[in-house]
N, C-alpha and C positions, 0 to 999 in steps of 0.2 A: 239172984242170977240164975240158977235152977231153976224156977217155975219159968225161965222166957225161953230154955233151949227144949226144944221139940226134935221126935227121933224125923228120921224121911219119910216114910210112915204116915208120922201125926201129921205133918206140913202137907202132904198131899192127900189125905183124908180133908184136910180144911179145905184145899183149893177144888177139893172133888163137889164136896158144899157148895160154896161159891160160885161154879159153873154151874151146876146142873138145878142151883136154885136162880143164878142171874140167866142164864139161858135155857129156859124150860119152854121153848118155842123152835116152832123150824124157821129157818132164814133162808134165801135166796142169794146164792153167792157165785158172783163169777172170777172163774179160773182158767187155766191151764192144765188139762192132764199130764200127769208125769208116771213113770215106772210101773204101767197099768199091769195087772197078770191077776190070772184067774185060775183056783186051785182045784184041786181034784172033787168039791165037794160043791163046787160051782159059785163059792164066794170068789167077789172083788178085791181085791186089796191095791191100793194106789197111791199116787199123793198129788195135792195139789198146789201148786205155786203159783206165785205172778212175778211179772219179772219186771226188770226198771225201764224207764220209755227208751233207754238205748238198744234194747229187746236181748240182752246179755245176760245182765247181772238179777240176781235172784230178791227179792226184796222182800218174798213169806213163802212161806211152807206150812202145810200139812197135811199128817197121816191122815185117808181116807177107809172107806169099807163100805161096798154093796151088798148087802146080804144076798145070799144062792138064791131067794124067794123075789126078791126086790131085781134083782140083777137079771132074770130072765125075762123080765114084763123091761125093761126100761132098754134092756142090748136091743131086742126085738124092735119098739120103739123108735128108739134113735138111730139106727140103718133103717129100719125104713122110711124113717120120713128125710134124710139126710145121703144114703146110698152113699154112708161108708160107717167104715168099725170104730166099734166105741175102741180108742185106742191114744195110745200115747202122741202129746203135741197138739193138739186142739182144741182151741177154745170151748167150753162150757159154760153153761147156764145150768146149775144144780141148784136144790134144796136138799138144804142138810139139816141134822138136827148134831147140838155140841154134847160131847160129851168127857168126863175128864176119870182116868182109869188110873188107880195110886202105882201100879203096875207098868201098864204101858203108858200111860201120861196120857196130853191131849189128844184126840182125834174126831174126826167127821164123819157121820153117818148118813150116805145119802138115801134118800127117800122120794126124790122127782129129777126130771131131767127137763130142759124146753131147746127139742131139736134147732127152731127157729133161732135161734140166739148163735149157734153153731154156723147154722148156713149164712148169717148175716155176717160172723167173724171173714169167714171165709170170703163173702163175699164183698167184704170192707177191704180184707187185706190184698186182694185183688187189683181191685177199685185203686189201692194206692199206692202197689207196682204199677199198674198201667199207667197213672197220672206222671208218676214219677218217669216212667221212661218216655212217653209221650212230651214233658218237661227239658227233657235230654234230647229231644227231638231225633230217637233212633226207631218210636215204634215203627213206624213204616219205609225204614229201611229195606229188610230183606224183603220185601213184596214189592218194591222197586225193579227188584232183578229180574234182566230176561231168560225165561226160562230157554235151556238149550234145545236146537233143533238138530239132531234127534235124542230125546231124551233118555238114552243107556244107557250111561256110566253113572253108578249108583253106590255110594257111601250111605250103608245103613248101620244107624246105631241101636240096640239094643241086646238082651239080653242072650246068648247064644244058644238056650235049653228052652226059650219062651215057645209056648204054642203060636202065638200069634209071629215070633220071627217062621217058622215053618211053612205057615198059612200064607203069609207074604211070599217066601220063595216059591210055594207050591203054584200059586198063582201066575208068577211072572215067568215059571216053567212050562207051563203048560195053559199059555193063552192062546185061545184060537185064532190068532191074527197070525203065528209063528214069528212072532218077531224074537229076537235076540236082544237079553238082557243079561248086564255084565256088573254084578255085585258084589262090594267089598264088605264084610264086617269088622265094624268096629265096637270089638264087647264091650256093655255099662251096665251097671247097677240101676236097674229100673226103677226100682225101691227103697226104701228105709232111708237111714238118716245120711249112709251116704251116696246116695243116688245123683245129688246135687253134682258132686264134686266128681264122680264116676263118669258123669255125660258131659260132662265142662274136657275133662278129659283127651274122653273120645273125638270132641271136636276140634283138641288141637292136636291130635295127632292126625286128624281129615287134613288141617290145615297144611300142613308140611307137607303135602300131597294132593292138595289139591287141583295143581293142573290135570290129573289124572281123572278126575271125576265131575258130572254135570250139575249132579241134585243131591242133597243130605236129605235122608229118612230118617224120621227119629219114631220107631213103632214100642210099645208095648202090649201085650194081650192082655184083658180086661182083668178085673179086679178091685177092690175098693177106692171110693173114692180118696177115701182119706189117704189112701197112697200116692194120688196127685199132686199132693202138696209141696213137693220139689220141682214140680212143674209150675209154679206159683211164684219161684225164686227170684227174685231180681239180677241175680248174677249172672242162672242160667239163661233169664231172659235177653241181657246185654251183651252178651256170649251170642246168644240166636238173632239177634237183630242185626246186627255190626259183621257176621261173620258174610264172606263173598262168594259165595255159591246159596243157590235158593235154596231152602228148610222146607220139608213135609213133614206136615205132626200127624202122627196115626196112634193116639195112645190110647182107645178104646172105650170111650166114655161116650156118649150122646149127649147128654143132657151139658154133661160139665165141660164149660167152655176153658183151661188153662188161659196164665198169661204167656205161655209158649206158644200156645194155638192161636193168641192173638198178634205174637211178633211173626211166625212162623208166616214165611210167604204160600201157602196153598194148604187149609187143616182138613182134615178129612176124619171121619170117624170111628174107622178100624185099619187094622196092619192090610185088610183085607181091600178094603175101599182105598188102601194107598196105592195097592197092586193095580187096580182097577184104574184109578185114575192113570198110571205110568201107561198103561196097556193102553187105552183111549188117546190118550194123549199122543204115541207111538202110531198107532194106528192114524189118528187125524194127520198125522203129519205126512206117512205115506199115500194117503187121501189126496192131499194137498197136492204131492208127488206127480201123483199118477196123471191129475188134472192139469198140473201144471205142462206134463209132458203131451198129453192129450191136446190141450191148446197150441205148445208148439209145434206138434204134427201137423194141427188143421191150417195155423197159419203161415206155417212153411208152403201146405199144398196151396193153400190159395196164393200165396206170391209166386211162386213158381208157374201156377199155372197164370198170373196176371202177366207175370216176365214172358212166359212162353204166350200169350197175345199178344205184346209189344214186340215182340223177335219178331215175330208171324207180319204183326202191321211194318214193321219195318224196312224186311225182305223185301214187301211189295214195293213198298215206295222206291228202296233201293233201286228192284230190277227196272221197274221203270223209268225211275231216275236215268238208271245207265242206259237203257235202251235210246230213250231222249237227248243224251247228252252222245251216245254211239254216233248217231243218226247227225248231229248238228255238227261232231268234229269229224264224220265221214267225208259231206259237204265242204268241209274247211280245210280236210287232207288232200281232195282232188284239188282246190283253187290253190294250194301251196305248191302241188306235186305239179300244175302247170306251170306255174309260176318260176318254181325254181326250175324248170324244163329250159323255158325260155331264157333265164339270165344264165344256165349255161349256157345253150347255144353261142348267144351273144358273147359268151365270155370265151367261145372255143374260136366263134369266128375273130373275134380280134387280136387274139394270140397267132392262128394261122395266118393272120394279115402283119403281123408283129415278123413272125415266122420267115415268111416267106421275103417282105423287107431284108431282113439279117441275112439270110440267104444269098440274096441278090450284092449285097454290101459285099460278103465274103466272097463270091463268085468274083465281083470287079477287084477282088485285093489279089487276086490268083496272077504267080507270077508268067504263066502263060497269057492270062488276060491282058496285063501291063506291056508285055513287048507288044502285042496285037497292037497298045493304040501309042507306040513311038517311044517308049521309054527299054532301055539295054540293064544290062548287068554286069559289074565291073567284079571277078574274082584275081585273087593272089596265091597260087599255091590251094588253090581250090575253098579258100576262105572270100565270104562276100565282102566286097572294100566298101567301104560305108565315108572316108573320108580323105582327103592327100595326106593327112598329116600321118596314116597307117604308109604310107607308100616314100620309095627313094630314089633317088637314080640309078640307073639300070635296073629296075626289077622288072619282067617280067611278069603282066597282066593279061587277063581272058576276057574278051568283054565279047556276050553272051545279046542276038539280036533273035528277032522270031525266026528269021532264015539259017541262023549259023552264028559262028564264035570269029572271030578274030585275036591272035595274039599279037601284043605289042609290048614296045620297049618303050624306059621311061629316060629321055635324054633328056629334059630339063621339066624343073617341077616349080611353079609361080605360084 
């Protein structure tokens, strides 16, 4: 029983064996960086995991190490062919060599790096945001929207100390068009691990606000690629596609297209080139403006002056219309004004023949006329007697001749 128990020591003394004589070659192995940092003496210290297809859960680890000598030829290397920091969270292609320390235990010693392996991570993971949202059918969403006319009310998200936020106001202050631009910020984490969830943020507190504004900026000032990588996001990008005001991405890359830049309705290359396009854009519009008002001016004059030639043909026709139509009912006033001349007369002279009949009638009803031709007047008490039955015996009656009156008595009445 004593000769099988081994101190910790001896058991890792054996497995130092073991390793370094089953693994006495370099391997090529890809990972994930994690907890990358670089010490005062220029060594690497790291570790490297992979993680399970639901991109969560951990499923290996291991302690790495670049040596100070090995670590300045391969950092140099890998930003430049890649134009970003060898840093935490990105895929790798290394060669390593194993090694097993009775002290510190396993770890990796890397010895090569292959940049290519790297930009094709990135460029796969990419690849499979974009499919996937193009799947969801929202990548072409926010590039749907119409851009407002005039383009000024301006929600920009970024970093509130950035240069490149600076550069941007500096621009839209003092663009030689003098237009007037009216910009909110909305601060976010342009970087690191929570940048994601910083700018997700930002955009929903735009949202709560957004009748107030025309276009979202999303700027950051330049810097490593590999801090793009939250611009990569599937969340941030479903966030940018879906949301209802049009997105400009300015986050300062050229070369590196984001999957933000490709949901993003209008991308541009710098905070600077966002200013630029706002100001073009401001400006084409009052272009537009001026033309449009230009046009109505001309085509006001010319109706006006087409109107003022139909007034003009008009008048003529008019006047001599009327002088024509003066002339033909001048002619028709005289043949009336005889006319009805004539049917008075005629109507005067038959009324004075009407006239003068009545006349005559009345003349012969005169009680002077009447005794003239034999007829008397019988009164009573100076009332005209009209009947016997007004009269009695003995009254006294005047009966009235053209020469004189006679009175008489009434002695008997038949």
């Amino acid at each position: 029983m004593e000769q099988d128990i081994l101190s910790l020591l001896e058991l890792n003394l054996a497995v130092k064996d073991v390793v370094n004589q089953g693994f006495n070659e370099a391997y090529w192995v890809r990972a994930e960086t994690s907890d990358v940092r670089q010490n005062r003496n220029g060594h690497c210290y790291l570790e490297f995991i992979e993680k399970a297809h639901d991109g969560h859960s951990i499923v290996a680890k291991a302690r790495a190490t670049i040596w100070a000598s090995t670590f300045r030829l391969l950092q140099s290397y890998f930003e430049e062919q890649t134009g970003q920091h060898f840093t935490s969270g990105i895929s790798v292609l290394v060669r390593v060599t194993v090694s097993f320390h009775e002290a510190y235990g396993f770890a990796l010693n890397v010895v090569d790096i292959d940049p290519s392996y790297t930009l094709g991570e990135i460029a796969r993971n990419r690849a499979k945001v974009l499919k996937q949202l193009e799947e969801d059918g929202v990548l072409e969403l926010n590039k749907e929207l119409p851009l407002a006319e005039p383009l000024n009310r301006i929600a920009v998200i970024s970093s509130k100390t950035a240069a490149g936020y600076e550069d941007f106001q500096s621009q839209l202050e003092h663009n030689s068009a003098g237009m007037i631009f009216y910009t909110k910020l909305f601060p976010a984490m342009m970087q690191g691990d929570k940048s994601e969830a910083s700018i997700i943020a930002a955009l929903e507190n735009i949202y709560d606000h957004k009748e107030l504004f025309d276009v979202v900026v999303i700027i950051r000032g330049g810097g490593a690629s590999s801090d793009l990588s939250s611009f990569d996001s599937y969340e941030l990008a479903l966030n940018c596609a879906n949301f209802p005001l049009p997105i400009i991405s300015g986050i300062g890359h050229e070369r590196d297209v984001t999957v933000l830049d490709a949901v993003a309705h209008t991308r541009v290359k710098t905070p600077t080139a966002a200013a630029e396009f706002l100001v073009d854009r401001a400006t084409a519009t009052i272009d537009y403006l001026m033309s449009l008002q230009d046009r109505l001016v001309q085509t006001t004059s010319s109706i006006l002056e087409e109107e003022e030639r139909h007034l003009n043909s008009w008048s003529k026709d008019i006047y001599h219309h009327s002088r024509s139509l003066l002339q033909t009912n001048s002619s028709t006033l005289l043949f009336l004004r005889e006319k009805l001349r004539s049917m008075v007369k005629h109507k005067l002279e038959r009324e004075h023949f009407a006239i003068q009949r009545f006349e005559h009638f009345v003349s012969l009803s005169l009680p002077e006329n009447m005794l003239k031709r034999g007829y008397s007047i019988t009164m009573r008490n100076g009332k005209l007697v009209k009947s016997t039955a007004n009269l009695s015996e003995g009254d006294i009656i005047t009966t009235q001749f053209i020469d004189g009156t006679v009175d008489s008595k009434i002695v008997d009445k038949k």
